[in-house]
N, C-alpha and C positions, 0 to 999 in steps of 0.2 A: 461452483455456483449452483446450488440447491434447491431445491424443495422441500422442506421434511414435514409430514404428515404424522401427528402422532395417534395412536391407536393402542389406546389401553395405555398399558405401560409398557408397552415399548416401541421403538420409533425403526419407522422404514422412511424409507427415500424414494423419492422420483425425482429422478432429471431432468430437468429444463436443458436437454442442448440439440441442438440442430443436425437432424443427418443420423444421430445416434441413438436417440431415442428408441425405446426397444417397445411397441405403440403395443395396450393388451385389444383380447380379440374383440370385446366389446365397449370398449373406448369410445365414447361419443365421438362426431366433427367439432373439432374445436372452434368457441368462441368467444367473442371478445365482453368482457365486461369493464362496463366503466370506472365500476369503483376499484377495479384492480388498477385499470389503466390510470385514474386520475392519480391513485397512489405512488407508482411507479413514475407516474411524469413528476410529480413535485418531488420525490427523490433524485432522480435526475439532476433537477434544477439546482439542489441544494449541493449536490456531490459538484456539478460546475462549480459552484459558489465555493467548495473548500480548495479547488486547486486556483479559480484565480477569481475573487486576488488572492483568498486564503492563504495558500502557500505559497505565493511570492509574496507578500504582505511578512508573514512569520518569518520568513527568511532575510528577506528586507533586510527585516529588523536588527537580526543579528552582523549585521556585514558592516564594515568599516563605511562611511562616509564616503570614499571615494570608490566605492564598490556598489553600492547600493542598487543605481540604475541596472550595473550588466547582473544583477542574482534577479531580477524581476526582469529580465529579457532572456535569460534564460528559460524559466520557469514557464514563461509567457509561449515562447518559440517552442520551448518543448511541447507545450501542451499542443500546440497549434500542427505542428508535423505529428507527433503522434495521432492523432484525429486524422486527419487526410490518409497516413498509411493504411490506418488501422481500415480505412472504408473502402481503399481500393484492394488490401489483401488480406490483412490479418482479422478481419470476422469472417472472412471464409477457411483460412486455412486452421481457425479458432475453433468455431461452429460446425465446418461442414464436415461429412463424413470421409476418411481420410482413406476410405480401403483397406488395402493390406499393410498403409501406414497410422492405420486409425489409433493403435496404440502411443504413437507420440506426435503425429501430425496431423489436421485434420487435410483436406482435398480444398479444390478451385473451383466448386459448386457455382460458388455467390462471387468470385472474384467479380470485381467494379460493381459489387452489391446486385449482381445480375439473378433475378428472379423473386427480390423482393419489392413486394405490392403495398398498396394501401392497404390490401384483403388479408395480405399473409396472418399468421399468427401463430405466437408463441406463449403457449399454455391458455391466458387469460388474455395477453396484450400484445397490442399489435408488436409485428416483428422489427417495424420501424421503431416503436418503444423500446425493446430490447435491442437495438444496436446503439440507439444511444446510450441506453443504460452500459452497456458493455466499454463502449468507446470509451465512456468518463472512467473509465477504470482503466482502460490505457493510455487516457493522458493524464491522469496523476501520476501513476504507478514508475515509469523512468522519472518524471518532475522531481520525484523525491529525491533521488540519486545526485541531484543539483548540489543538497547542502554538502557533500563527501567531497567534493573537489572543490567547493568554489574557493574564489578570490584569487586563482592562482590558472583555470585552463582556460584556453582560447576560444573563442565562442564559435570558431567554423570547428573546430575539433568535437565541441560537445553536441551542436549538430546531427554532424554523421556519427560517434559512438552513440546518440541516443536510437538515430535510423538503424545499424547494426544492431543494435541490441534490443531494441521490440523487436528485431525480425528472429535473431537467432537464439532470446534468450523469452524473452517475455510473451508471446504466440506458442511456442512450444509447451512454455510451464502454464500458459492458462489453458490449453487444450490438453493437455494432461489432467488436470485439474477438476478441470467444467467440463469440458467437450468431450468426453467419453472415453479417455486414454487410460494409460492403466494404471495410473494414479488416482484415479476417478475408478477402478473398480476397484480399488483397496478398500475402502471404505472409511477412509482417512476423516476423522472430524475437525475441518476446519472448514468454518460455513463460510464466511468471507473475505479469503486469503491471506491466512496469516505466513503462509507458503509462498502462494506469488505473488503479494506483494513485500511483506513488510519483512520477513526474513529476506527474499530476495535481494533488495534494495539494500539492504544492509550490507550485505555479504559485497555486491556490486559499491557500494561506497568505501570498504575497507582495500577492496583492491586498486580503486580507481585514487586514495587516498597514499599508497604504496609506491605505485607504479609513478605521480606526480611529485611527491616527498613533501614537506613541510612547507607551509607559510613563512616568509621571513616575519620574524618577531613571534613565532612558533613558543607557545610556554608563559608569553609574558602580557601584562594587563592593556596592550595596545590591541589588540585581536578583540577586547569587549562588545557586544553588541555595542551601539548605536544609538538605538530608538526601541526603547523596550515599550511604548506605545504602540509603534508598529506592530511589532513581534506580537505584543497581549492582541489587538485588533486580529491579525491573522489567525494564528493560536486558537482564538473564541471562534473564527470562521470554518475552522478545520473542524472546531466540535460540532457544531451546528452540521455539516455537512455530515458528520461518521455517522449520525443517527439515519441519515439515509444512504449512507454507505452500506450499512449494515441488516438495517431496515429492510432496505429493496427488493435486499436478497432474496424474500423471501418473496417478492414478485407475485404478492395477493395482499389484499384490504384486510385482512383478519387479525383475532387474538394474536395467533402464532408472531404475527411481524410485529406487533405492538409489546414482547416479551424480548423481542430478539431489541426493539429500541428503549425498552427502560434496562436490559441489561448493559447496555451500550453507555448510556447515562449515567449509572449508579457507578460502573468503572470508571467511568472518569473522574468524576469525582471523588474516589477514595483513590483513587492513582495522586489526584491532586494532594491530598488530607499525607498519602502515607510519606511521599517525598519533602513534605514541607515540614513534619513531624522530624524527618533524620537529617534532615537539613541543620534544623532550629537547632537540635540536639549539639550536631558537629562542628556548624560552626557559629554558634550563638545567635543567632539570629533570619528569619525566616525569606525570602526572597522571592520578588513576581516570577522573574525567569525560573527560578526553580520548581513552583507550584504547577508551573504552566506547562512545564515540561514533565511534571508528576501527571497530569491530565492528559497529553499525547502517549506518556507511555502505559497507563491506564487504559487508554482506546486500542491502542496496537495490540496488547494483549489480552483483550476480549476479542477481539476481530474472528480470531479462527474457533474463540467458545461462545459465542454472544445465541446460535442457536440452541446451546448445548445445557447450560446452565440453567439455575433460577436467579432471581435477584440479589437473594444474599450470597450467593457462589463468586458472583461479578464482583460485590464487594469486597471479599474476601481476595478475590484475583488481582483487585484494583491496587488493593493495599500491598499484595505484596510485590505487584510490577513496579511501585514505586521506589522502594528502598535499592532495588534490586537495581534499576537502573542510575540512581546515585550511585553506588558501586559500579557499575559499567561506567560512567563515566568517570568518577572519581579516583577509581583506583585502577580500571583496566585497562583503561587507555594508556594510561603515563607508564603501563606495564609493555603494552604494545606499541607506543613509540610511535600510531601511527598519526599523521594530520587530518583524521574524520572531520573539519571545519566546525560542524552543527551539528556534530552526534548523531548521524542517521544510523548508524550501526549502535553507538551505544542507546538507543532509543529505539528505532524500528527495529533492528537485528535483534539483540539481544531479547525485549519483552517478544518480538516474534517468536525466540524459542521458547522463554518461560510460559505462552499463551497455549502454544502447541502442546507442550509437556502436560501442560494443568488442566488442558480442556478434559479428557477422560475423567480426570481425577474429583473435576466439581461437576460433572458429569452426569455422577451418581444419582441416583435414586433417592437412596438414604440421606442425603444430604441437599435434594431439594431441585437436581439435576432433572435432564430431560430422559435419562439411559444411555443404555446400548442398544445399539442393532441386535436382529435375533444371532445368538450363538454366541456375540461376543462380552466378554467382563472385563475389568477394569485394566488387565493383565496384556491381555492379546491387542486392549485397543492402546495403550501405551507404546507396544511394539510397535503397530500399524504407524500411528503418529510419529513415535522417534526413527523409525524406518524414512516417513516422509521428508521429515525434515533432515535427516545427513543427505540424503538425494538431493535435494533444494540447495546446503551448499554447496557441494560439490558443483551442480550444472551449475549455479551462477557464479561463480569463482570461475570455470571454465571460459561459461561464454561469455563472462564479463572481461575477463584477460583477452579476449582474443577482438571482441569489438571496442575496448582501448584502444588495443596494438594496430588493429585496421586504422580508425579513427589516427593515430599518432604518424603515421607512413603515409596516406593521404595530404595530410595536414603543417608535414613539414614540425609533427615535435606536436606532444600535449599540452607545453606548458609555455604562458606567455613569456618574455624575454625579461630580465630585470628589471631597464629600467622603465618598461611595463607596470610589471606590479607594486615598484615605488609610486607612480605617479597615479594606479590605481586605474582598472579597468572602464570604467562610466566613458572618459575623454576619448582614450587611446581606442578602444576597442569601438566603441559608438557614437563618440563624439558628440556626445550629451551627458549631462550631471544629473543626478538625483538632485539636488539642491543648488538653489543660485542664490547666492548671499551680494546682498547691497550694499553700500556706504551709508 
């Protein structure tokens, strides 16, 4: 989580993080401006807005009728314990300055948010503004990992594997990232996590999708969404929200964030245009669900070049996140055999790497891009990126296997009982229905 300032042609970086910040000798005292700050809150607000209802709303949508309530109690409760966590430990252990562990963890400075004021501030905005903005990023961020297993794990299991895994998997990859680890001194171009979140979560859904096995009726036309009303109403929340997802990042009122939200934009919409195009193509005919899902994998794969790019770069991105992800789902899945439910791997995962890959690459100069850092070309910063991202699976493959496993031993087994999942999560598990039908 960045700052980039550009200067001429070519772009250096200052760090917005806490504790790490390497302050120059004539640095003014910082203060707060409104127009940053008013920016930064209505971003905020919007980013709430794509995780609820947004993505419980989009998820909804897709889940069988008798599933519908527990994917929106999910998504609901996750967001809710991630936020509490996240305020008693993980912005400090995110943010603060970590010592001799500063490379992968940060320190217990701020734990119970202890020594943040009204007064404090971060860069432009208050530092109460930046925790929230922060938070809304760790409670989306596991929320997504919902669509990988649902309809099938138990909801005290998803619980504590979400508590395990902000602690040991998602705190670690955002202070590596943002908070000044040594991830964050690579120089890695991914403005707004295309790394911790959206590759991550994928990676975390393919195993969580593994480790639980198929849905009964796995393969065949009962697994349909729903309510693709729903799904479109979420969907649209989720986009409204990415523009200040993405936006925020750049945590000032100026051009710069206003380039980083019509990149955001313009991806999505040709994500939408490219999928619906190879859609129509394959299988005669063009489809809501599929447009809409060309449109999230469009956002996903701007996420970590949406600084990085110009307009027509994003387009260009958008389009080919699209096709690329029909292929991930269409063909790679039934290669890999695994039950990703809602394709959060074949949508988050997969554009999370083609975004990482392509960011250098529309990058460019000559093509309308923001640049490179001083010293680096198109070469070294490919490295840097695909460096980042085999690091990114690896550790969430790891500690996503391992806060499963915790999760599973706790909880007495990950996965509800049969005739559970016959009768369908909503009654069993909460003893409430999405839907009450009359005579």
């Amino acid at each position: 989580m960045v700052r980039f300032v550009q200067i001429g042609r070519s772009m250096w970086v200052l760090p917005l993080v806490l504790g790490s910040t390497v302050a120059l000798a004539d640095e003014a005292i910082p203060t707060i401006d409104s127009g940053d700050t008013a920016f930064v809150a209505l971003c905020s607000l919007v980013v709430l807005l794509m995780t609820l209802p947004g993505l419980a709303l989009f998820y909804g949508g897709m889940a069988r009728t008798k599933n519908v309530l527990s994917i929106l109690m999910q998504v609901f409760c996750t967001a809710s314990l991630m936020s509490v966590l996240f305020a008693i430990y993980g912005y400090s252990l995110t943010f603060s300055n970590g010592g001799s562990l500063q490379a992968v963890i940060g320190g217990l400075d701020k734990l119970f948010m202890v020594g943040i004021t009204k007064d404090s501030v971060v860069g432009t905005i208050p530092e109460y503004l930046y925790f929230l903005f922060m938070l809304l990023f760790a409670a989306i961020t596991p929320a997504i990992i919902v669509g990988g297993f649902a309809e099938r794990m138990k909801f005290s299991a998803v619980m504590v594997f979400m508590a395990v895994w902000l602690t040991i998997n998602y705190i670690p990859m955002a202070h590596m990232a943002w908070g000044g680890g040594w991830v964050f001194d690579l120089g890695v171009q991914d403005f707004a996590g295309g790394n911790v979140v959206h590759l991550n979560v994928g990676i975390a859904a393919l195993v969580g999708a593994w480790l639980l096995g198929r849905r009964r009726g796995f393969g065949t036309p009962s697994l349909a969404p729903h309510n693709m009303t729903m799904t479109l109403t979420g969907g649209s929340l989720l986009w409204v929200g990415w523009l200040g997802f993405c936006g925020g990042c750049a945590l000032a009122a100026n051009g710069y964030a206003m380039l980083v939200m019509v990149n955001t934009m313009l991806a999505s919409c040709a994500g939408a245009l490219g999928w619906m195009v190879v859609e129509w193509q394959h299988r005669g005919r063009p489809s809501m669900f599929g447009a809409l899902s060309g449109a999230i994998a469009g956002l996903v794969a701007i996420t970590p070049a949406c600084g990085f790019v110009g307009p027509m770069g994003a387009i260009l991105l958008g389009f080919i996140a699209g096709p690329v992800c029909v292929w991930s789902v269409e063909k790679l899945k039934p290669m890999i055999g695994l039950d990703d439910a809602f394709d959060v791997f074949g949508v988050h995962g997969v554009a999370g790497i083609l975004g990482g890959l392509l960011t250098p690459v529309f990058a460019m100069t000559a093509i309308g891009g923001q640049g490179f850092a001083e010293g680096r070309d198109l070469f070294s910063q490919l490295l840097v990126n695909g460096g980042a991202i085999l690091f990114s699976i690896l550790f969430s493959a790891i500690t996503s296997l391992i806060a499963y496993k915790v999760a599973g031993m706790l909880c007495g087994g990950l996965r509800v009982d049969e005739e559970t999942e016959v009768d369908g999560l909503d009654l069993s598990s909460h003893g409430e229905v999405g839907y009450k039908y009359s005579n």
